[in-house]
C-alpha positions in Angstrom: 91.3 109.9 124.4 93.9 110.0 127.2 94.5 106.4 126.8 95.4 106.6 123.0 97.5 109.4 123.8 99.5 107.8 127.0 99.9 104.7 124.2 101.8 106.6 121.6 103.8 108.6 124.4 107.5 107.7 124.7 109.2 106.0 127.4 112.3 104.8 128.1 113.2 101.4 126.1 115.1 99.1 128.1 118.5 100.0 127.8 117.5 103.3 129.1 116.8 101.4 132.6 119.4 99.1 132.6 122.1 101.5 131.6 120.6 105.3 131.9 122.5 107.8 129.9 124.5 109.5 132.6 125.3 106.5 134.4 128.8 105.9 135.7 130.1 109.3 134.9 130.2 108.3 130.7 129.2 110.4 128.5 125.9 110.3 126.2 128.2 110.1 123.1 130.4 107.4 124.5 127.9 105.0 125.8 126.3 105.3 122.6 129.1 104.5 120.9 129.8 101.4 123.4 126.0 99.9 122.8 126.6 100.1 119.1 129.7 98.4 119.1 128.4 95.6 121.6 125.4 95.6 118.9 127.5 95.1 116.0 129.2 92.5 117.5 126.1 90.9 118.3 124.8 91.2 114.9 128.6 89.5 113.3 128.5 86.7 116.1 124.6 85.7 114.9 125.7 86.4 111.0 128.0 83.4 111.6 125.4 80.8 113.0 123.7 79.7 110.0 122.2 76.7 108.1 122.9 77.0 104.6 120.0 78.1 102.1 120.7 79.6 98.2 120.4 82.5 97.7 119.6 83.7 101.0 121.4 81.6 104.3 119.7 81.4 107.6 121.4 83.5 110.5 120.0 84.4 114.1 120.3 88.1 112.8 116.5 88.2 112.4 116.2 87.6 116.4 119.2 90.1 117.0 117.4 92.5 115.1 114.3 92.5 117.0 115.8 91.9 120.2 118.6 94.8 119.4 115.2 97.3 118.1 113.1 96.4 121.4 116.1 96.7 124.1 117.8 100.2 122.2 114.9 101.9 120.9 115.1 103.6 117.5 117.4 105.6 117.6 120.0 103.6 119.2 118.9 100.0 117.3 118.8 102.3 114.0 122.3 103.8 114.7 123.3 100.3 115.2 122.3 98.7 112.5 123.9 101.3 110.1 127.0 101.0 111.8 126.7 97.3 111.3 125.9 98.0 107.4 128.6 100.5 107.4 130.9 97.8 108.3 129.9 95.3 105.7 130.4 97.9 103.4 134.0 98.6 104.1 135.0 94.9 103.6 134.9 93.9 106.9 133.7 90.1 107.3 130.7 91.0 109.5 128.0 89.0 106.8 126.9 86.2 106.5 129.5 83.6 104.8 132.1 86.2 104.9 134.7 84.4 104.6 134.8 83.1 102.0 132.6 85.7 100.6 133.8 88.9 100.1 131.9 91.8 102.5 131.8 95.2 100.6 129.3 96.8 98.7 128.9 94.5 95.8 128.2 92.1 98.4 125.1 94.0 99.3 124.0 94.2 95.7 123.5 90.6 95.6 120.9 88.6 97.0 120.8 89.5 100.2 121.0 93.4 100.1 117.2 93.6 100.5 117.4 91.7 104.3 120.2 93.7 105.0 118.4 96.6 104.5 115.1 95.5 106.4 117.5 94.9 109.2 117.5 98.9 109.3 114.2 99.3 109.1 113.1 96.6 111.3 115.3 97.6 114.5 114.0 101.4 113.9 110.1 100.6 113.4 110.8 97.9 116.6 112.0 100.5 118.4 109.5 103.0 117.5 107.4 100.9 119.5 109.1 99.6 122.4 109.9 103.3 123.5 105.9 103.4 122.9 105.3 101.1 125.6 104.7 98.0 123.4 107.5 95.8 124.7 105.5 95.7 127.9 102.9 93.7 127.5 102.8 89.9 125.7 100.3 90.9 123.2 101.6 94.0 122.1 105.3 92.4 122.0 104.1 89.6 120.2 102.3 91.5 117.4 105.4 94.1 117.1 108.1 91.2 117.2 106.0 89.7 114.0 105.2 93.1 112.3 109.5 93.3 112.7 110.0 90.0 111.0 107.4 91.1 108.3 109.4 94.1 107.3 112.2 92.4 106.9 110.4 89.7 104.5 109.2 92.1 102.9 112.4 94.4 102.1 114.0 91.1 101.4 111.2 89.7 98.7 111.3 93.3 97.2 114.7 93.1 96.6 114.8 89.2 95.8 111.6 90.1 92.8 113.8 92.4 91.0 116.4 89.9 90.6 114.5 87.0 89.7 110.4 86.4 89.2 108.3 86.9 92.4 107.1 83.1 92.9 110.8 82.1 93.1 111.6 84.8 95.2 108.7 83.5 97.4 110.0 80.2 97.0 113.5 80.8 98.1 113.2 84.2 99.9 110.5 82.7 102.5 109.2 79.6 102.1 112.3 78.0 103.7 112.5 80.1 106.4 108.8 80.0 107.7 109.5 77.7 110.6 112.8 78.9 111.6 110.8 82.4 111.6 108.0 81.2 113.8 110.8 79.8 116.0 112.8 82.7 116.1 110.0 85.4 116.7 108.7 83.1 119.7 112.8 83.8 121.3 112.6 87.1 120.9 109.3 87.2 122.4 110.3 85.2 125.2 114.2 87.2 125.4 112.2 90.4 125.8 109.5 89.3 128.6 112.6 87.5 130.8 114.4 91.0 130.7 111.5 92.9 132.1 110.7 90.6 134.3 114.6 91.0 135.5 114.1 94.7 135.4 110.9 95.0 137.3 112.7 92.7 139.7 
């Protein structure tokens, strides 16, 4: 019983070690504003490196996400990522293939709008779980790193299906992307377990 407990007890995500909220003399609501504008920026640099799929391209946002969740912790990864959709849908050229594309909110209505959104969800539900202690071990980080990916697939595929049928939303919503997935998840994996070696250092 007390094991199951201490597992769903919160603990400081990584950030929280690295950069603990009173540090330096800043503020709780500056350095929260500081790790979400260093997140955003993340998130626009990794929008940018892509391979070019229809209708859906193929960023490094996936791995940001998780990596973004797993280092902030929910709240911080979630306030992030809204700040980053917030962005987008303002007009500022944070997406993917903006320029030439047009950022804003019909941007988001198009094919795309359901990743974007399991972006949110993702960084949140990751972060849920690192701050549970499930960033610190490889099994656990493995299993949430994929459970992340799966949310956004799944977000994606929802939205995808309701703009065209389900088998070619399969077909162009995931199929391409299984290996780049697989490839991405393993980083993230592997980003995570370098840090906390680092810290533990």
């Amino acid at each position: 019983m007390a094991s199951g407990a201490s597992s769903l007890a919160p603990s400081a995500p990584l950030i929280g070690l690295v950069w603990p909220a009173r540090a330096e003399g800043l503020s709780s609501p500056l350095r929260t504003a500081i790790l979400a504008i260093v997140g955003t920026a993340l998130l626009t640099l990794s929008a940018k490196v892509q391979v070019p799929f229809w209708p859906v391209p193929m960023t490094m946002q996936t791995f940001v996400v998780l990596v973004l969740g797993a280092t902030y912790g929910a709240r911080l990864a979630g306030v992030t990522v809204a700040l980053y959709l917030l962005e987008g849908a303002l007009g500022l050229p944070v997406f993917a293939g903006t320029p030439p594309a047009v950022a804003g909110v019909a941007y988001m209505a198009g094919p795309t709008g359901g990743f974007l959104l399991g972006f949110l969800a993702a960084a949140v539900l990751v972060g849920f779980l690192a701050e549970r202690g499930w960033d610190r071990s490889l099994l656990r980080l493995s299993a949430v790193m994929i459970l992340g990916h799966a949310v956004i697939f799944a977000f994606g595929l929802a939205w995808l299906a309701a703009l065209m049928p389900f088998a070619k939303a399969w077909a162009v919503g995931f199929v391409p992307f299984m290996a780049a997935t697989a490839l991405k998840t393993a980083l993230a994996i592997a980003a995570m377990q370098a840090a906390w070696m680092v810290v533990k250092r």
